[in-house]
C-alpha positions in Angstrom: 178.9 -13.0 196.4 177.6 -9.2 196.2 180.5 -8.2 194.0 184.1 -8.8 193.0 185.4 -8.7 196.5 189.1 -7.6 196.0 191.4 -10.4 197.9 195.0 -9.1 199.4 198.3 -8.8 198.8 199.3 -8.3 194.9 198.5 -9.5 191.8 198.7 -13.3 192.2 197.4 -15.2 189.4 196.5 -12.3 187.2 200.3 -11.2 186.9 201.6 -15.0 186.3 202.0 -14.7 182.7 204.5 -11.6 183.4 206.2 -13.3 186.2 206.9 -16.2 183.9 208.8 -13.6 181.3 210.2 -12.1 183.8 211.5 -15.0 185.4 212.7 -16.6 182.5 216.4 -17.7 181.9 218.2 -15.3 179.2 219.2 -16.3 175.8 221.9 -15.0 174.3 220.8 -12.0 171.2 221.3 -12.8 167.9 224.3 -10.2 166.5 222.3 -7.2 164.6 223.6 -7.1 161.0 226.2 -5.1 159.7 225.5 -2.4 157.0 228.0 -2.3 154.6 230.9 0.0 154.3 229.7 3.8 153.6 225.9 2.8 154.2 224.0 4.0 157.1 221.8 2.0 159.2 218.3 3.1 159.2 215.6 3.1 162.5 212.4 2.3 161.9 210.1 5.1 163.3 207.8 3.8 166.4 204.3 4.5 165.7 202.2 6.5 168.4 200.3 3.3 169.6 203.3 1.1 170.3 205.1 4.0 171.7 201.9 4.6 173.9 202.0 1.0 174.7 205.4 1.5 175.5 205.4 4.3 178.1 202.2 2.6 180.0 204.2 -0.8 180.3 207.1 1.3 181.9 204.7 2.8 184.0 203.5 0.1 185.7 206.7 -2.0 185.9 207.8 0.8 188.4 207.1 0.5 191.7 204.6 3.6 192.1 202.8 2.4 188.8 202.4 -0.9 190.4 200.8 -0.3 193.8 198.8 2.6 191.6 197.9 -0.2 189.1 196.9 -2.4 192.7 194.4 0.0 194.0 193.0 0.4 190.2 192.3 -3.2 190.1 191.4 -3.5 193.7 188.4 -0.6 193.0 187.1 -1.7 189.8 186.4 -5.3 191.4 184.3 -4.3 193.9 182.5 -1.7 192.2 181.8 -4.4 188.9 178.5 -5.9 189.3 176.4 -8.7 186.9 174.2 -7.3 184.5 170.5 -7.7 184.9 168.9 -10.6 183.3 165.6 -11.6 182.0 163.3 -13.6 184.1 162.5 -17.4 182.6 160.2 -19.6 183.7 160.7 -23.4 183.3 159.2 -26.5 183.7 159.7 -28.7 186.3 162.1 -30.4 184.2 163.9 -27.3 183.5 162.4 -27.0 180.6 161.9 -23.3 178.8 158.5 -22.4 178.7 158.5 -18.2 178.9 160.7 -15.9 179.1 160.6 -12.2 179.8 163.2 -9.3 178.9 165.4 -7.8 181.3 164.0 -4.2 182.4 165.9 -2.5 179.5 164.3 -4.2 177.0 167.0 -6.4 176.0 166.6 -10.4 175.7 169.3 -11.2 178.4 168.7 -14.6 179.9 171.0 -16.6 182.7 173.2 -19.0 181.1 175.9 -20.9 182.7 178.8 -22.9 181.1 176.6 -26.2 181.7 173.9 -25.0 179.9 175.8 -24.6 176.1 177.3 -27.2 173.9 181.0 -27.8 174.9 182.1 -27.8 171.3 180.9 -24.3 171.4 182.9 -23.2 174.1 185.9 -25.2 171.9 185.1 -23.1 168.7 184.4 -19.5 170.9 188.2 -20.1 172.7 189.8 -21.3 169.4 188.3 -18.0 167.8 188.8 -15.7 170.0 191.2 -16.7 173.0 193.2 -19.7 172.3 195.1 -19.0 175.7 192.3 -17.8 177.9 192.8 -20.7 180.5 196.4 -19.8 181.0 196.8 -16.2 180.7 195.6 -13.7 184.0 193.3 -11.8 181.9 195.5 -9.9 179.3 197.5 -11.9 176.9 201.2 -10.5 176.6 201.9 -12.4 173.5 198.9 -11.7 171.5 198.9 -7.8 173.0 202.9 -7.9 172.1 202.0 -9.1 168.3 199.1 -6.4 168.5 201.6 -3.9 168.7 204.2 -5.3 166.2 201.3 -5.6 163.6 200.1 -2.2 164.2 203.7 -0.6 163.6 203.7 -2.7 160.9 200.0 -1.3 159.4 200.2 1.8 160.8 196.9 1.8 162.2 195.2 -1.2 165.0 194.7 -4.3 162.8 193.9 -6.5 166.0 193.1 -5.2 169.2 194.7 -8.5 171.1 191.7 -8.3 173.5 191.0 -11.3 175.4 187.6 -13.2 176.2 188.2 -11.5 179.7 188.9 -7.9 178.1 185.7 -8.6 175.9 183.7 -9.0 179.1 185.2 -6.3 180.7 184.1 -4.1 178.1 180.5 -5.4 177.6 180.1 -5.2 181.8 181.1 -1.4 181.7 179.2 -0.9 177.6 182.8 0.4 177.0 183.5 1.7 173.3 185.7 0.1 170.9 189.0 1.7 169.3 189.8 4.2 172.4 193.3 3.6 174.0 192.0 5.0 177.1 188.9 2.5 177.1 191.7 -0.2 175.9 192.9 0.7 179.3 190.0 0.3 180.9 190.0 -2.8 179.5 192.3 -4.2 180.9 191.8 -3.1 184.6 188.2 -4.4 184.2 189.9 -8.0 183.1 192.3 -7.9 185.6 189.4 -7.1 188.1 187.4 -10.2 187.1 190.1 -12.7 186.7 191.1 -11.7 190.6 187.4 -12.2 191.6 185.7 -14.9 189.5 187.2 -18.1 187.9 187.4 -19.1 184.2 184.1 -20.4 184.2 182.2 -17.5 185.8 184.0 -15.4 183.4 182.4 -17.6 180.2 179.5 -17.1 181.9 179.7 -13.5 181.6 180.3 -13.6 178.2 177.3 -15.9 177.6 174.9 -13.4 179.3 176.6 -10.1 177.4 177.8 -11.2 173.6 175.5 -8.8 171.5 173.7 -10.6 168.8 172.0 -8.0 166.7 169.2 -5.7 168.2 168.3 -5.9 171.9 169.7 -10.1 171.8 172.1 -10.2 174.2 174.1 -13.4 175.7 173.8 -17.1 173.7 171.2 -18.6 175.2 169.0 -15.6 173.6 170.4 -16.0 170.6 170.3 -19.7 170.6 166.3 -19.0 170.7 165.8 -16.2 168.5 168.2 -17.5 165.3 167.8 -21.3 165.6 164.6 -22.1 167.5 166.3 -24.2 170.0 168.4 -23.9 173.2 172.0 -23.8 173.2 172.6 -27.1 174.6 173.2 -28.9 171.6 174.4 -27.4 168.3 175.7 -28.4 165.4 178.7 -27.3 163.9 176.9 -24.9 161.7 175.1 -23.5 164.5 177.8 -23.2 166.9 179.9 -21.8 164.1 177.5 -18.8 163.4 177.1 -18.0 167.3 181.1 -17.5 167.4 180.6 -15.4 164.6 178.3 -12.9 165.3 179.3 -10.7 168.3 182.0 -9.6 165.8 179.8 -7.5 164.3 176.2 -8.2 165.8 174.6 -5.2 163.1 176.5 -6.2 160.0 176.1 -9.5 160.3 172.3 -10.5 160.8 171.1 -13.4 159.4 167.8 -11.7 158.7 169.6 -8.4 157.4 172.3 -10.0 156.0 172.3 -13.7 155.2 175.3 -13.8 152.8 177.3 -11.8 155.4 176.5 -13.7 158.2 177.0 -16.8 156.0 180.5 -15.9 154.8 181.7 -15.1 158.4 180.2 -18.5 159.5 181.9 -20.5 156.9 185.4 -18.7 158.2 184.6 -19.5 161.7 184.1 -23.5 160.1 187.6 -23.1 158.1 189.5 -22.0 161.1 188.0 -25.3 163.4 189.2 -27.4 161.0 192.8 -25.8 160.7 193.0 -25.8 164.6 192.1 -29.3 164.4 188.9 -28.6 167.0 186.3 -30.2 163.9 187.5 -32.8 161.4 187.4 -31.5 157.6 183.9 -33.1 156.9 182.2 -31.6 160.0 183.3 -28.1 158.5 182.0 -28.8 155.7 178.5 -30.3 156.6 178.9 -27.2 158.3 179.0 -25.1 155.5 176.3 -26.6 154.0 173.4 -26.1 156.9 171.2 -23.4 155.7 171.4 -20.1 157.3 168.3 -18.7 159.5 166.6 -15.8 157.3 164.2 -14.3 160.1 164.6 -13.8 163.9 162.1 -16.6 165.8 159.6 -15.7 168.9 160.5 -16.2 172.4 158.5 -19.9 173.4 155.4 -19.0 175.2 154.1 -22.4 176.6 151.9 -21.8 179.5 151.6 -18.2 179.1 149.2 -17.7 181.7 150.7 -19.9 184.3 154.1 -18.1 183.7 152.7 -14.3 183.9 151.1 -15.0 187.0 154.3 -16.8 188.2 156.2 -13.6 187.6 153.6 -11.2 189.3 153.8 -13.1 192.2 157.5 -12.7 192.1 157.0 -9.4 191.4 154.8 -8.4 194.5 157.2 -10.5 196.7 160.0 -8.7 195.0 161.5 -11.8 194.1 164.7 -11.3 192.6 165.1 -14.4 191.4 165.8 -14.6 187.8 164.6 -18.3 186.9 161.4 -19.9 188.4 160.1 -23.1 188.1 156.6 -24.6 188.3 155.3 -28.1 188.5 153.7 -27.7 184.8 155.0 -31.2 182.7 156.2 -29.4 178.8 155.7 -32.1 177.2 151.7 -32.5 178.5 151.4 -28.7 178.1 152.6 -29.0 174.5 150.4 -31.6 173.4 147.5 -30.1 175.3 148.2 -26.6 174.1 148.3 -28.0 170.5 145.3 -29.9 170.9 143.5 -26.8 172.0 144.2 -24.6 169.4 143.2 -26.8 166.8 139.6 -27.5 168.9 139.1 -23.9 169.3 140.1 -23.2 165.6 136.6 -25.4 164.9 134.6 -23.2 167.5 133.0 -19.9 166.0 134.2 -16.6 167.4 134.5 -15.5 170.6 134.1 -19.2 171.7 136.8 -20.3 173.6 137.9 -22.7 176.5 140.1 -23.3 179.1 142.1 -26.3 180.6 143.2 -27.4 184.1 145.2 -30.8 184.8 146.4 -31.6 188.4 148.0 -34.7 190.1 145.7 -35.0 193.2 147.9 -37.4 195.0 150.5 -34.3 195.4 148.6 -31.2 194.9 150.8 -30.2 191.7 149.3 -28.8 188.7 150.6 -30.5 185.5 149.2 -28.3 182.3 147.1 -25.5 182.2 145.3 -23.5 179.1 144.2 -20.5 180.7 143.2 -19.7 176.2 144.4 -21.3 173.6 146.2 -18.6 171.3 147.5 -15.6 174.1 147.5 -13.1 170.9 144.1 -13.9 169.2 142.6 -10.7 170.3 139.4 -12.1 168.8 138.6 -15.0 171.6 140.5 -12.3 174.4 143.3 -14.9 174.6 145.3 -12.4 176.9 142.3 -13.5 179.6 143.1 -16.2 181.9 140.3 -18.0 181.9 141.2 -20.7 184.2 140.7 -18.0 186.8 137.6 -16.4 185.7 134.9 -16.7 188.2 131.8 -18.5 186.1 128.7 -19.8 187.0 129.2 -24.1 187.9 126.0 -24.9 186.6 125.1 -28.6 188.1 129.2 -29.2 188.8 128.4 -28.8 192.8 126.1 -31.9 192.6 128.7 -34.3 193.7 129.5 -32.2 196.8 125.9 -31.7 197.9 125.3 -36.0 197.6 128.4 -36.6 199.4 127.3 -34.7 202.6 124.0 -35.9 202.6 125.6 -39.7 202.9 128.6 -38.0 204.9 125.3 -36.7 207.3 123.5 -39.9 206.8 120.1 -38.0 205.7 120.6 -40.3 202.3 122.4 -43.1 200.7 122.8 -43.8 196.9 120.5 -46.7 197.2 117.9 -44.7 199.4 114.8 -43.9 197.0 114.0 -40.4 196.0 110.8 -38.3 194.7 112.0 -36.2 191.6 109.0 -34.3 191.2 107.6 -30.4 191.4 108.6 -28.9 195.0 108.7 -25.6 196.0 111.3 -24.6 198.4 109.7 -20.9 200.8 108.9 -19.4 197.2 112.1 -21.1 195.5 110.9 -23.6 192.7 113.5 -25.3 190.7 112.6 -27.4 188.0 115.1 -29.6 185.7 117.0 -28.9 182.4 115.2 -31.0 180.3 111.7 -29.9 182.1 110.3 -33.7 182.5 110.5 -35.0 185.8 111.5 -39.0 186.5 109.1 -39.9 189.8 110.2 -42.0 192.4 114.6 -43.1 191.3 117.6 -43.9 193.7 119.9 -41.1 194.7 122.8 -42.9 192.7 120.5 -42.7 189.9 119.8 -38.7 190.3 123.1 -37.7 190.6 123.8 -39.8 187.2 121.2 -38.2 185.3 121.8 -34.8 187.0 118.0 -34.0 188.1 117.9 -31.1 190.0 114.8 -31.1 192.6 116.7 -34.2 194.2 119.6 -31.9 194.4 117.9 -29.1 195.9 116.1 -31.5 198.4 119.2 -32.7 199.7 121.0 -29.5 200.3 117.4 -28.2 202.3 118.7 -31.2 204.5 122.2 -30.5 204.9 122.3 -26.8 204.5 123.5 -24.3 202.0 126.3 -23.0 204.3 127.7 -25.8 205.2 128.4 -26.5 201.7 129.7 -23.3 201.4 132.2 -24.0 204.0 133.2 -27.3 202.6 134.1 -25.7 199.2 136.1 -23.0 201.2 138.4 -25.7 202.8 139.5 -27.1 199.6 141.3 -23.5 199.0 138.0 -21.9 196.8 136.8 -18.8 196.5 133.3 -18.1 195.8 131.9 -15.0 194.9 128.0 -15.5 196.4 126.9 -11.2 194.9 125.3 -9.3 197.5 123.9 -12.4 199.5 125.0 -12.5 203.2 123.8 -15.7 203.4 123.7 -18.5 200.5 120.4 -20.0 199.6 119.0 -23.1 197.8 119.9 -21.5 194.1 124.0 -22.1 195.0 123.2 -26.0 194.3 122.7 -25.0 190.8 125.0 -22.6 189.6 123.8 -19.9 191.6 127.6 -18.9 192.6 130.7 -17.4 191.0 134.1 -20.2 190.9 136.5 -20.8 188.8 137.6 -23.1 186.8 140.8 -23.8 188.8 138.8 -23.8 192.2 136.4 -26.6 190.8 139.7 -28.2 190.0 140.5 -28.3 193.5 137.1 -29.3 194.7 137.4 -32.0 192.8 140.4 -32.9 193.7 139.8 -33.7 197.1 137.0 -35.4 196.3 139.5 -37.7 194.2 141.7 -38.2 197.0 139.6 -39.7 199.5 137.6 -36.2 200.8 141.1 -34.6 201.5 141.3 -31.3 199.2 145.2 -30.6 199.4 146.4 -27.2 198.5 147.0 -27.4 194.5 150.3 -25.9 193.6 152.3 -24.9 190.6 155.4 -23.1 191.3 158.2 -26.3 192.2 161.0 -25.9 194.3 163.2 -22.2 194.3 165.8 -22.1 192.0 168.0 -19.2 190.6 170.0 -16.7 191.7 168.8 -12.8 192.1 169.6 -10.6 189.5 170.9 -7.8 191.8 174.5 -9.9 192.0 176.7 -12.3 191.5 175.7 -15.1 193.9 173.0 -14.6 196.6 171.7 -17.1 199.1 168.4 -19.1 197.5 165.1 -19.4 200.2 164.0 -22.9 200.6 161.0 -23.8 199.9 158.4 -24.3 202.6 156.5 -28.0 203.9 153.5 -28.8 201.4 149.9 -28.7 203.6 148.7 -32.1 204.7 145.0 -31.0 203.4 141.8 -30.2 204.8 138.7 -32.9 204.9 135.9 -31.8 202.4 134.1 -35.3 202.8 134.7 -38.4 204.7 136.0 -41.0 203.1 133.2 -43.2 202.6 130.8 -40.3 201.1 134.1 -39.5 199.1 133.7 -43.4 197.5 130.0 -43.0 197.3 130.5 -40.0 194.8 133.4 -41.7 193.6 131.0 -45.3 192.5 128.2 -43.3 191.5 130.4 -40.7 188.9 132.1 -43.4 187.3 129.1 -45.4 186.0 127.7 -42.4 184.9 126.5 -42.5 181.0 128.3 -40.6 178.5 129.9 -40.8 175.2 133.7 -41.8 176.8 135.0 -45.5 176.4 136.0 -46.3 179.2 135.2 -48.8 182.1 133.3 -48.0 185.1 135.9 -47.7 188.0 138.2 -45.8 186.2 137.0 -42.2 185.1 135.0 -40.5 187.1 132.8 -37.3 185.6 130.3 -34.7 186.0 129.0 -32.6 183.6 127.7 -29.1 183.7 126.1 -26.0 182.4 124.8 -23.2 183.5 121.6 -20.9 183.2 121.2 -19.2 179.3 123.7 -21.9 178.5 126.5 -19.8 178.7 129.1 -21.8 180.3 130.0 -25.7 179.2 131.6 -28.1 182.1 133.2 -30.9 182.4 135.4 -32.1 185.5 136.7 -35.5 185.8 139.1 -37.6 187.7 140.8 -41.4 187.8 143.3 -42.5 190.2 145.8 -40.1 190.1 144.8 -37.0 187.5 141.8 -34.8 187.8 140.6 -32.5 184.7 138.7 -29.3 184.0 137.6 -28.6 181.1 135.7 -25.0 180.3 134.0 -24.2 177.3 131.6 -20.9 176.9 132.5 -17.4 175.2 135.4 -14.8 177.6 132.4 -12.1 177.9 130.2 -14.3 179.4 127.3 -13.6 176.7 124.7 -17.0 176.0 125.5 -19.5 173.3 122.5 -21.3 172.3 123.1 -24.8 172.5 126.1 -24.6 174.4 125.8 -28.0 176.3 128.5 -29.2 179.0 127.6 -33.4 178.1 127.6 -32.4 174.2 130.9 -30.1 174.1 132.7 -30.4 177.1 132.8 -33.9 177.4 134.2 -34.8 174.3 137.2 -32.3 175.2 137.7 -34.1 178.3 138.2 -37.3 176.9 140.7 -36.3 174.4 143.0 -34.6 177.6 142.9 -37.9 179.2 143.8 -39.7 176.1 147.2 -37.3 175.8 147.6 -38.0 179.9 148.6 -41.5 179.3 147.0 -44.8 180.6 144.4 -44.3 183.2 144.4 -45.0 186.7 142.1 -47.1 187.9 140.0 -45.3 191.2 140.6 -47.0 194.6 138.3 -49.3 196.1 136.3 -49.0 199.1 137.2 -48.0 202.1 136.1 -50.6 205.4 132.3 -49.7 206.5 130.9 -49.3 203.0 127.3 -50.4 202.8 125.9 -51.4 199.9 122.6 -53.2 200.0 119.2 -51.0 200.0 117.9 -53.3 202.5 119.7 -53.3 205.2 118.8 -49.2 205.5 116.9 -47.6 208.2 113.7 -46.8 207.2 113.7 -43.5 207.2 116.5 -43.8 204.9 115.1 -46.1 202.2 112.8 -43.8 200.7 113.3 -39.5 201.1 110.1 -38.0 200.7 110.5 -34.2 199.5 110.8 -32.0 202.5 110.3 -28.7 200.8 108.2 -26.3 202.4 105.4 -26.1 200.0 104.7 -29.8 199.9 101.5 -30.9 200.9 99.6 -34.2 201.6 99.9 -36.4 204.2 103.9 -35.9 205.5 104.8 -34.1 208.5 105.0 -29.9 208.4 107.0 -28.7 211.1 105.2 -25.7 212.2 107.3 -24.2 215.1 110.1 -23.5 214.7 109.4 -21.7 211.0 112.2 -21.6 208.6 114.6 -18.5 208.8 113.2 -17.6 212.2 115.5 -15.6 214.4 114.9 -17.6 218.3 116.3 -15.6 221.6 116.6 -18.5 223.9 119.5 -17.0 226.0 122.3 -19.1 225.0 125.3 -16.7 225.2 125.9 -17.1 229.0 127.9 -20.5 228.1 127.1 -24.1 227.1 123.7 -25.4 228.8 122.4 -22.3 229.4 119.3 -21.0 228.0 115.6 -22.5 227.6 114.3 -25.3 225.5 113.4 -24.6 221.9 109.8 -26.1 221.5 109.5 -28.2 218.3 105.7 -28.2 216.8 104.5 -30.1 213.8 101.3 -31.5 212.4 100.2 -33.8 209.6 102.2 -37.1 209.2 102.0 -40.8 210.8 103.4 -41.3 214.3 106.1 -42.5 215.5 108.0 -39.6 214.4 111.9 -39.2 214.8 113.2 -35.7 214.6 117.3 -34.9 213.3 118.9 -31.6 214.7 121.6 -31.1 212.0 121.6 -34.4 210.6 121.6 -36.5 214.1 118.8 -38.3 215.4 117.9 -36.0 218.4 114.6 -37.7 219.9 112.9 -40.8 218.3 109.7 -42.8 218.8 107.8 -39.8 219.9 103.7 -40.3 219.1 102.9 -36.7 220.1 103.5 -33.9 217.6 105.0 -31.7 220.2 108.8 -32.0 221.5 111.3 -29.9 223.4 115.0 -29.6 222.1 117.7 -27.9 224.4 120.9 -26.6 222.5 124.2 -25.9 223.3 125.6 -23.4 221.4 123.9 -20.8 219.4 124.0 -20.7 215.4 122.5 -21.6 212.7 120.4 -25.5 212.9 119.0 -27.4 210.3 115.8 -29.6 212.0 114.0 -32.2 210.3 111.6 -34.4 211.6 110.5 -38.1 209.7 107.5 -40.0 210.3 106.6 -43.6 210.2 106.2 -43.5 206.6 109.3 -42.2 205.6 108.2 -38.6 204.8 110.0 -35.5 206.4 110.0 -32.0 206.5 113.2 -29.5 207.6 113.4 -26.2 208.7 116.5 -23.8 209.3 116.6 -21.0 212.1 119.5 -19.2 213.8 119.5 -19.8 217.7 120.5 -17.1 219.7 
């Protein structure tokens, strides 16, 4: 509800306790003493508060006083409102792992009567309100005895305020001591026993109890003094939370320990009197050592968690508890694990960490740095989200649609050897070339010409495009269109966007939308109540790769050589770095998990040496060893082909088809590459003229492939007319009897 909506009629409940007094058969009086003869009986004078007290109880039992005392109570419910409170973000077990201060500055944090001990809640009433589940709000017999002790005194020795009066005052930051803000007091109870029940009103109290400099509320306090949330506490702990919104200031534990101890032994004492803890629990209580500093707030997942809150922010969210798929207990280990790698790496090395669950799209840990406040490595940088160079980590994509395409196979036989590509010459990593080696084979070893010659076949756009489904973003500089460089690093991606990549390529060549924040929970902070959005259907995924490419790239990654243990079929891995050797890669998956591992300096500058196989690998292999078990990868879908021999032949061996090959393969010499052709195809599908197709060089019969297809085959002349349909970009290739080829790209128009 918005507010403490005022119900009708009178009092009800909140005026039971005077009913029953009222109500309440006489007794007969005892007889007053008689003085002796001669002596006079003497008055005792009424002090100014009881006589206050007095008048204002004879106020309101009069009629006027009592609809007066209605409308009081009827306005200060709906114009009460719950305090703001601190945004947390959990786990997906509900699990702490951040938590941010209210917009005062205050540690304020949502906590419910479920959420704290229930022995605590036995101590806090037995301390403070032993009646507060019968009375309405203010307590006639512990406000009557207020006023007998303070005629007594003189002066207030207890104020008789209830745990409702308490809230009351902390709701409205009320001062202590003032009869008029007594009486303010005690409309504000009144206000919220008629619009909340008992446990709502704890509630209250568990949000607002001060506990010494801007900690507010028990679940903060729980945190900051004992390291630990309120759920379960020992009798020592829950002892010193009773004890300290008595006198928050005077009785820090890091200010004053012997205080705070000396009011926590009498909170102890009075348990066991009441009979609420045995006599040896108060005294194992007394014996618990007393906190001497305040703690830090928990920052697991820092990254994850800030961004989670600035996308609540810019949705204005007012939510005050969100909840992400991340598992704490994997983000602990992994978070621990990282720090003590990174503490072996010299500064401003530093590396990052992305673990997903591809079969539903949830993230499960991620290390965006290792240490948020080591200035030194720019920890405050997200660096799963820092757009880096991928090196040869776009290898397995490129492979994947030339088998998709059927331009190669992993058994079909390629030339790894110098090719230039229109100007573009690539070489490899190590500079030594390998000859004549299967595709499985140069995707293993990571050669790059092989690479390059593929993606001249398939096309650098279309790659491009695949990436994009999986949910990346690519940041290509000033290029309109890619070029032959983007199979080898020659693009901007993150860290998390390989993760998804990778990914779908796990999952059968379907890329589903990674997510982190779980279901909605929590209730806004502008009021009590508030209706909670559900959350919306999780994407089915987009196709990156057919399935049987996707277990082609699957076979050929998981035999690939490398210093991890484990079997082929189960973990499969591709390494990366890019040019200058500033960024270190490694992304892996099994069965069910997928991992990115980063490794490089936050400012981008070279580290000699730094070698994705050599340092990233390593890293990878401890995350999966904190994972758990691995998952062995699925087996092969129906239509796999396996056997070199029963290839096409233009299939079984790729001669290179860059441009600047020479010898005695085919050159396609109409139409060039990157030509611009007006055939008139904008008038609709068929219309437009033929695009002549010229070549020369090469052994007859040749076949020639318009965008992977086989278009015309067994021609013996080395002329040929194609009609398109469409205009756009084509990839054409032609093969000749030996096996060779050449491709060219143009945009039809």
């Amino acid at each position: 509800m918005d507010a403490f909506a005022p119900g009708p009629g009178v009092m009800r409940r909140t005026m039971r306790p005077m009913r029953r007094l009222w109500r309440r058969d006489p007794q007969p009086a005892a007889p007053e003493p008689v003085p002796p003869h001669g002596v006079r009986a003497v008055r005792p004078r009424r002090s100014r508060p009881a006589a206050a007290l007095a008048a204002l109880a004879l106020l309101l039992l009069g009629l006027g006083g009592w609809a007066a005392l209605e409308r009081a109570v009827a306005s200060r419910a709906a114009s009460l409102r719950e305090p703001e409170t601190g945004l947390v973000v959990e786990a997906r077990d509900g699990t702490l792992l951040r938590a941010f201060a209210a917009s005062d500055g205050r540690w304020r944090l949502a906590a419910d009567v479920s959420d704290v001990d229930p022995r605590f809640l036995q101590m806090l009433q037995g301390w403070e309100d032993k009646r507060f589940e019968s009375h309405g709000g203010v307590d006639l017999i512990a406000l009557g005895r207020s006023v007998l002790e303070s005629a007594r005194h003189g002066r207030i020795v207890s104020g008789g305020s209830t745990l409702t009066m308490q809230v009351a005052r902390l709701v409205e930051r009320l001062p202590t001591g003032s009869l008029s803000a007594k009486g303010r007091q005690v409309l504000g109870a009144l206000a919220l026993e008629r619009a909340l029940g008992k446990d709502e009103i704890l509630s209250l109290y568990l949000k607002l109890a001060p506990y010494g400099g801007n900690v507010e509320g028990l679940r903060a306090a729980s945190l900051t003094w004992l390291g630990h949330e309120p759920k379960r506490l020992t009798a020592g702990e829950a002892a010193l939370l009773v004890a300290l919104p008595q006198s928050p200031e005077r009785l820090r534990p890091d200010l004053h320990p012997e205080r705070a101890r000396a009011a926590r032994d009498r909170v102890l004492a009075r348990m066991a009197a009441l009979g609420i803890l045995s006599p040896g629990e108060a005294e194992r209580g007394q014996r618990e050592p007393m906190p001497m500093r305040r703690l830090a707030m928990p920052t697991l997942a820092a990254h994850a968690a800030e961004g989670a809150r600035q996308r609540s922010l810019q949705a204005r969210d007012e939510r005050n508890r969100l909840r992400l798929t991340l598992d704490a207990g994997l983000q602990a280990r992994l978070e621990a694990y990282a720090r003590e790698k990174v503490a072996g790496l010299p500064k401003p090395q530093s590396l990052a960490i992305v673990v997903a669950d591809h079969t539903s799209g949830e993230i499960v840990a991620t290390i965006g740095s290792p240490d948020l406040f080591d200035a030194a490595r720019q920890g405050y940088v997200d660096l799963t989200k820092a757009e880096r160079s991928p090196g040869s980590t776009l290898k397995p994509l490129i492979y994947g649609l030339a088998f998709e395409r059927g331009v190669a196979h992993p058994e079909s036989l390629m030339d790894d050897r110098p090719t230039s590509f229109a100007g573009y010459n690539p070489g490899n990593f190590d500079g030594r070339f390998e000859g004549t080696l299967t595709a499985r084979r140069a995707l293993q070893l990571s050669r790059n010409l092989p690479a390059v010659e593929l993606l001249a076949a398939v096309g650098p756009s279309r790659l491009v495009d695949r990436i994009r489904r999986a949910g990346a973003e690519l940041e290509l500089g000033n290029r309109s269109l890619p070029g032959l460089a983007i199979g080898l690093g020659g693009l901007g991606i993150s860290l998390e966007d390989l993760v998804r990549l990778y990914a779908g390529l796990a999952h059968g060549g379907v890329a589903r939308p990674l997510r982190i924040e779980a279901e909605r929970s929590g209730a806004p902070n502008a009021a009590f109540g508030g209706p909670e959005a559900a959350s919306g259907k999780l994407d089915a995924g987009q196709r990156i790769l057919s399935s049987q490419a996707a277990w082609y790239v699957a076979s050929i990654l998981s035999g690939a050589p490398s210093t991890t243990k484990t079997s082929p079929g189960t973990l499969a891995f591709k390494t990366g770095t890019s040019f200058g050797y500033r960024d270190a890669w490694t992304l892996a998956y099994d069965g069910r998990h997928v991992v990115g591992v980063w490794v490089g300096r936050p400012d981008g500058a070279p580290v000699p040496g730094l070698v994705g196989q050599d340092v990233a690998v390593p890293i990878m292999r401890d995350v999966f060893a904190r994972i758990g078990p691995p998952v062995r990868l699925p087996g092969p879908p129906p239509g796999i082909q396996t056997s070199a021999s029963r290839l096409p032949p233009a299939m079984r061996h790729l001669a290179p088809k860059g441009l600047g090959t020479r010898g005695g393969g085919p050159e396609i010499l109409f139409p060039p590459d990157a030509a611009h052709i007006e055939l008139g195809l904008g008038d609709g599908v068929g219309s437009g003229a033929a695009l002549s197709l010229k070549l020369r060089n090469g052994r007859p019969p040749f076949t020639w492939y318009v965008d992977g297809r086989a278009t015309l085959s067994g021609l013996f002349e080395r002329q040929a007319t194609w009609r398109p349909k469409e205009p756009g970009f084509v990839t054409i290739s032609v093969v000749d009897a030996a096996g060779a080829a050449a491709t060219t790209r143009v945009f039809l128009d």
